[in-house]
C-alpha positions as CSV (number, residue, x, y, z in Angstrom):
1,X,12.0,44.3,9.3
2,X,15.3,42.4,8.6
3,X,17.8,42.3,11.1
4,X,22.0,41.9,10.2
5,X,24.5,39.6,12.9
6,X,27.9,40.2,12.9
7,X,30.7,37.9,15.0
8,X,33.4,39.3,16.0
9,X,35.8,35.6,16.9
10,X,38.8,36.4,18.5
11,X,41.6,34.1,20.7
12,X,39.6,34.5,24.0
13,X,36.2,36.0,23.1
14,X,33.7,35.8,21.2
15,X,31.6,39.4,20.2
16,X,28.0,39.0,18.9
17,X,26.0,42.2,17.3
18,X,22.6,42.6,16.3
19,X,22.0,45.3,13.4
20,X,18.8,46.9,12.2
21,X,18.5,48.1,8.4
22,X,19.1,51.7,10.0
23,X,23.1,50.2,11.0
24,X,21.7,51.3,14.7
25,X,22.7,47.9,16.8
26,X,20.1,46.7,18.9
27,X,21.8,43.9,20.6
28,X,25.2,42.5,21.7
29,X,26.5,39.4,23.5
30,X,30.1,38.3,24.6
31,X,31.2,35.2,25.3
32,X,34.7,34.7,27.4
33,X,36.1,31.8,25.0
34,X,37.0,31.8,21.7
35,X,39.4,29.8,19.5
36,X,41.5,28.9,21.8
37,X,39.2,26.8,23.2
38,X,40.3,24.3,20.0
39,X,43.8,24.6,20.1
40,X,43.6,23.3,24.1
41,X,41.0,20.7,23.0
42,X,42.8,19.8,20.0
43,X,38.8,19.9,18.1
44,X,36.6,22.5,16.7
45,X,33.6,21.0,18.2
46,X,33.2,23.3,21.5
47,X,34.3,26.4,19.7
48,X,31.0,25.4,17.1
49,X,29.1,24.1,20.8
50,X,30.0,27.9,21.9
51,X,28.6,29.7,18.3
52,X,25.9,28.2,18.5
53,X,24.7,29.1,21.7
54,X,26.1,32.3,21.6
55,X,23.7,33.0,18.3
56,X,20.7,31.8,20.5
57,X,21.4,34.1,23.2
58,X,21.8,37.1,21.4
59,X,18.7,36.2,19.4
60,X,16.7,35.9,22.6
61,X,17.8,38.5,24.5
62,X,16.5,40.9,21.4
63,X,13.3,39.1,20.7
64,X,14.3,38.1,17.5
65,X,13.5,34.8,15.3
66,X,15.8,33.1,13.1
67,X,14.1,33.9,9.8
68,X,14.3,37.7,10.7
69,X,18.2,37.3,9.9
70,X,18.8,38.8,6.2
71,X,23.0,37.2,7.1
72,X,25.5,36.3,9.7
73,X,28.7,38.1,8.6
74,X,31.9,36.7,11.0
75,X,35.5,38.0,11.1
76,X,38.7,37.6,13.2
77,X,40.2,34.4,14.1
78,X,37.0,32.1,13.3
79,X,38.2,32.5,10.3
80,X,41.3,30.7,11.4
81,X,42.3,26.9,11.3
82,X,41.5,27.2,15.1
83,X,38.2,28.7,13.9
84,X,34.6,27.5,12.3
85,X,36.8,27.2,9.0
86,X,39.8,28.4,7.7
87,X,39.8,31.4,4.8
88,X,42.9,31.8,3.3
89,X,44.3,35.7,3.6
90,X,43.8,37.9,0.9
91,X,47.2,39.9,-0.3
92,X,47.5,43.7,0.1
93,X,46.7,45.7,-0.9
94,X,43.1,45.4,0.0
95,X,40.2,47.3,0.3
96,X,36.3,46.7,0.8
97,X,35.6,45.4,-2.5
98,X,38.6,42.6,-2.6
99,X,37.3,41.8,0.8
100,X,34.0,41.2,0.2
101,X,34.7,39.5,-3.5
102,X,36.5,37.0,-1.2
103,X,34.4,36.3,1.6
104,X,33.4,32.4,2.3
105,X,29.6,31.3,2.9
106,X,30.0,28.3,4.7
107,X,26.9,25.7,5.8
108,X,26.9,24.7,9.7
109,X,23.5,24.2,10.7
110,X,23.5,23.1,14.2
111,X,25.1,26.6,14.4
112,X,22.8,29.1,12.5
113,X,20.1,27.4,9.7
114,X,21.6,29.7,6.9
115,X,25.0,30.0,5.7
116,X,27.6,32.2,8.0
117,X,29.7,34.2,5.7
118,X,33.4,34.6,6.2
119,X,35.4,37.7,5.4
120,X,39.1,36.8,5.0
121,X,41.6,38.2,7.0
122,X,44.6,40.3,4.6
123,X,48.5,39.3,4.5
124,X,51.3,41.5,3.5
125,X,52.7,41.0,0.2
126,X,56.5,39.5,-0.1
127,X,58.0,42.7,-0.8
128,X,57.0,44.4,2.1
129,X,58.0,41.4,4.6
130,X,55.0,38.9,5.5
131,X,52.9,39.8,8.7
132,X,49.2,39.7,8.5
133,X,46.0,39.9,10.3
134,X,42.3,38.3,10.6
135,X,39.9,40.7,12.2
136,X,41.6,44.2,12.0
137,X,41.0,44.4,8.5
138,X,37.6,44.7,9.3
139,X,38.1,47.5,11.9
140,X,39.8,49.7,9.3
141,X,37.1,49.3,7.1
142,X,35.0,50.8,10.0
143,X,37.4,53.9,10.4
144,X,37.3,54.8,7.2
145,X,33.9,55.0,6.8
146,X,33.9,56.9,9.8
147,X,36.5,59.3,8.9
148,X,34.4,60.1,5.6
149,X,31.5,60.4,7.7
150,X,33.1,63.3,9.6
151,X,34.6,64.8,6.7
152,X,38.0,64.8,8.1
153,X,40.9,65.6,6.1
154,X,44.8,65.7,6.8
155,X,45.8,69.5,7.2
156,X,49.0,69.4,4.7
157,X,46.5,68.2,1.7
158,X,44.0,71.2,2.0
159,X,40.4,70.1,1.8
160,X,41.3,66.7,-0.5
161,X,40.4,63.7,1.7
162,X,43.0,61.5,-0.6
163,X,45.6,60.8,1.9
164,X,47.9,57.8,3.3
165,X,47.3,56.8,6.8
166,X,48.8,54.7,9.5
167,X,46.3,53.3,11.8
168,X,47.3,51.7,15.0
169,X,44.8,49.2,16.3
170,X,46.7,48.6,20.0
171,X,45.3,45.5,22.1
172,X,47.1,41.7,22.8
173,X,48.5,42.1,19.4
174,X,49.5,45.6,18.2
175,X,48.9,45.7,14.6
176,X,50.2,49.2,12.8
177,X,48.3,49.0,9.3
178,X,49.5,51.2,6.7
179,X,46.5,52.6,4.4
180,X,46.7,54.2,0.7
181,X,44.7,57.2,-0.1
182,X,42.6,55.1,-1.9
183,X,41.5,53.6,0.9
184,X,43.3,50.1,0.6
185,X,45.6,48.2,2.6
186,X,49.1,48.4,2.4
187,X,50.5,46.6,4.6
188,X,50.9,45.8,8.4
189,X,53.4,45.0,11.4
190,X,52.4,43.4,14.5
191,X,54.0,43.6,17.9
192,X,53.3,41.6,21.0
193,X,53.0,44.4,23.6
194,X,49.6,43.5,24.9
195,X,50.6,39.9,25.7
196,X,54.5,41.2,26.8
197,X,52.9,44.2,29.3
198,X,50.6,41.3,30.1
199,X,53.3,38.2,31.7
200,X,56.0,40.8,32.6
201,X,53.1,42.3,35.3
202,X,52.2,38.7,36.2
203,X,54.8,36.2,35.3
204,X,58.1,37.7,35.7
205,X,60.5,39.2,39.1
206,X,58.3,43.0,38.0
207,X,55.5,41.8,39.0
208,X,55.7,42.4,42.5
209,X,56.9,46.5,41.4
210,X,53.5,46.6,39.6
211,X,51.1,43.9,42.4
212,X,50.1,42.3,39.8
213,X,48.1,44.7,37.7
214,X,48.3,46.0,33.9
215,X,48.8,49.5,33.6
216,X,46.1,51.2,35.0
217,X,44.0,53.4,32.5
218,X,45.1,56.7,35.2
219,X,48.9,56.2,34.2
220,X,51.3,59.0,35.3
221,X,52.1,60.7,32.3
222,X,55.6,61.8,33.7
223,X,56.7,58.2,34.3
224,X,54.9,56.6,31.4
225,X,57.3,58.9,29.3
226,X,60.2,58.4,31.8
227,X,59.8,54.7,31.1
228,X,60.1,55.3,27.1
229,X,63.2,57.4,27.2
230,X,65.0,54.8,29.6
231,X,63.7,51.9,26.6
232,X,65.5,54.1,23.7
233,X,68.6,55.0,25.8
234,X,69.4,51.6,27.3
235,X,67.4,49.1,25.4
236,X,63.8,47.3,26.1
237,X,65.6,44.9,28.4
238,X,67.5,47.4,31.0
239,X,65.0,50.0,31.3
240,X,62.0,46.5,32.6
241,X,65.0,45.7,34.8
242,X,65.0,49.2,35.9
243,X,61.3,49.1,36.6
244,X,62.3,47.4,39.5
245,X,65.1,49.5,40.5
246,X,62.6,52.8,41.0
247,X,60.2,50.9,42.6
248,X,62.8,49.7,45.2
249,X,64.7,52.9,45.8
250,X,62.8,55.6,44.2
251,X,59.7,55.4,46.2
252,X,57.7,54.7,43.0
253,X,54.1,53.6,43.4
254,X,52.7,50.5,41.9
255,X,50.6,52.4,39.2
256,X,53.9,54.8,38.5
257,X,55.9,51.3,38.2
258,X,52.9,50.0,35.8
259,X,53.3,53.7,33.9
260,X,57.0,53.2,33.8
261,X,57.0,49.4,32.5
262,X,54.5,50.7,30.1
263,X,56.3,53.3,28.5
264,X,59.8,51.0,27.8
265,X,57.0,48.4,26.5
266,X,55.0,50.5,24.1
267,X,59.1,53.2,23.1
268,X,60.1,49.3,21.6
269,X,56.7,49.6,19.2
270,X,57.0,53.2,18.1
271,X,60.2,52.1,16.5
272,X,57.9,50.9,13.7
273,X,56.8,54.8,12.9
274,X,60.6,55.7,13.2
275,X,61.5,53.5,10.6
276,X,58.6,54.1,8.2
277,X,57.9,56.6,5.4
278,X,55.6,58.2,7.9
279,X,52.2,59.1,6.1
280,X,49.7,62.2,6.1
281,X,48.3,61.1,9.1
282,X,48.1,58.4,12.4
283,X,45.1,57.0,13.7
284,X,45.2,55.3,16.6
285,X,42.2,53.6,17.7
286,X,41.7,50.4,20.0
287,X,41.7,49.5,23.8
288,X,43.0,52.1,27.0
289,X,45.2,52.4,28.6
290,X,47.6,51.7,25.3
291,X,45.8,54.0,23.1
292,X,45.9,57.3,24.9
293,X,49.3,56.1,26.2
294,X,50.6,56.0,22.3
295,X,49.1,58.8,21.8
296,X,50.6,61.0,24.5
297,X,53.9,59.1,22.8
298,X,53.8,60.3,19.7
299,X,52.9,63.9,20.4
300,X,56.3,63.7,22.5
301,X,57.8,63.1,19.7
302,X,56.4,65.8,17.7
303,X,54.7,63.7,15.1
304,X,52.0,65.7,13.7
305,X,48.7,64.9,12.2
306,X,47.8,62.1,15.4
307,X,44.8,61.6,15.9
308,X,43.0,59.9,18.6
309,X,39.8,58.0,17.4
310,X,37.6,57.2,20.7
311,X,35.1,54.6,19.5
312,X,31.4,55.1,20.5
313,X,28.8,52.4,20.4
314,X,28.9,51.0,17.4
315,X,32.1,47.8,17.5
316,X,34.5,48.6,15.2
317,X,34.6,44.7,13.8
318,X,30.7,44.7,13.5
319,X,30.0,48.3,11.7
320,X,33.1,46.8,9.3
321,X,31.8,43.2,8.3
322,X,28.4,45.3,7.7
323,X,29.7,47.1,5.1
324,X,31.1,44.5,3.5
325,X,28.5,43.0,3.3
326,X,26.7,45.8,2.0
327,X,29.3,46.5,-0.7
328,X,28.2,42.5,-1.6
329,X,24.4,42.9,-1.7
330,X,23.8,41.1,1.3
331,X,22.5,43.4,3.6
């Protein structure tokens, strides 16, 4: 038996998966640090400290010798200049085979004895305005291997499963990736919402009206969509102010301040789908409370076709550098 690791490397953790030749994972280990551990230390050297040992504990934990690894497959921001080694993005559009004709084995043996490969992360082409990504790329992958799995197809193209999509990967970073019907990358946008919702609930005057917490994952629905129609009648700006204001003389509680700030936070993003040719369908996949919280968004705005992708136990990032690596012979 041969055995498959996937890392998942992102800015503040660091996700380890063990795979059997059945794609069944049999072991997982997190780490709170990841590259940002370099940029504060100004050197690599505890990020690789932090690998290393991460591979061990995974490895013991499932009983599992080095020699039983077929390949280590790594996405996401080790892939960075912050990272083991930088991999220059890739230009949409991109699908699994351009991703795994460019991915990187590279040699660190006090990490792992054989080479850890790579896979790039994807940028935008010129003529659709530069953003770009390292680690979600994977995670669509994932999706749409899942969505073929399940046979889905969009209900205004009959049975044919050759459709555009827009998936929306929320978290720190919300990335809204456009995909062809053939399965490729488009293009992207990225937001900051995660990391915005984040210091306005602990840095800012709003985060007394919220004590201090993220929106809870039990958000009231009725102020989470009061909080996006404030946003688009007054601007981001006014309706966080106004956060304040309900909490003050409204009698809101913390959580239906949270729900509010929430709403005005994630009404800014959904200006991207406004904007954009819409496609056949939306995925939105990715962490609570901001996924269901788009979702009950969207439907508000009578977008069709949303659907709401509720991942089970196989990690999106992992299940997606697998089958790149598959589609390269390595596993």
């Amino acid at each position: 038996m041969s055995y498959f690791l996937t890392i998942d490397g992102g800015t503040t953790n660091t996700r380890y998966t063990l795979w059997d030749q059945t794609d069944e994972v049999i072991g997982t280990y997190r780490q709170d640090t990841g590259v940002r551990i370099s940029a504060v230390t100004g050197s690599a050297d505890a990020y690789r400290q932090n690998l290393a040992e991460g591979i061990r504990q995974i490895l013991e934990k499932s009983q599992i010798s080095d020699h039983e690894i077929r390949a280590v497959y790594a996405s996401g921001m080790i892939t960075s200049s912050l990272g083991l080694q930088e991999v220059p993005h890739i230009p949409a559009p991109a699908g699994i085979k351009e991703l795994a004709a460019a991915v990187q084995p590279v040699q660190f043996p006090e990490i792992f004895p054989e080479p850890i490969h790579l896979i790039p992360g994807v940028k935008n082409a010129m003529s659709t305005g530069m953003d770009m990504m390292r680690g979600e790329e994977t995670e669509v992958i994932a999706l749409l291997a899942a969505l073929s799995e399940q046979n889905v197809s969009a209900p205004n193209v009959g049975s044919s499963r050759s459709f555009s999509r827009l998936i929306i990967l929320p978290g720190s970073h919300n990335k809204f990736i456009w995909v062809s019907p053939e399965g490729k990358i488009e293009r992207c946008r990225t937001t900051l919402s995660g990391e915005l919702i984040d210091a306005l609930s602990h840095h800012t005057i709003l985060a007394d009206a919220v004590e201090h917490t993220f929106a809870p994952s039990d958000y009231d629905p009725e102020w989470l969509l009061a909080g996006a129609r404030a946003a688009d009648a007054k601007g981001l700006t006014a309706a966080l102010f106004e956060t304040r204001i309900h909490r003050m003389f409204d009698g809101l509680s913390s959580p239906q301040a949270a729900a509010f700030l929430l709403g005005a936070v994630l009404e800014e993003d959904l200006k991207v789908c406004s904007v954009a040719d819409l496609p056949d369908e939306i995925i939105i996949a990715g962490k609570e409370p901001l996924r269901s919280a788009i979702v009950y968004l969207l439907k508000e705005k009578n977008l069709s076709h949303i659907r709401e992708y509720i991942p089970d136990d196989k990690p999106l990032a992992g299940y997606g550098a697998l089958l790149i690596a598959r589609e390269k012979g390595d596993f």
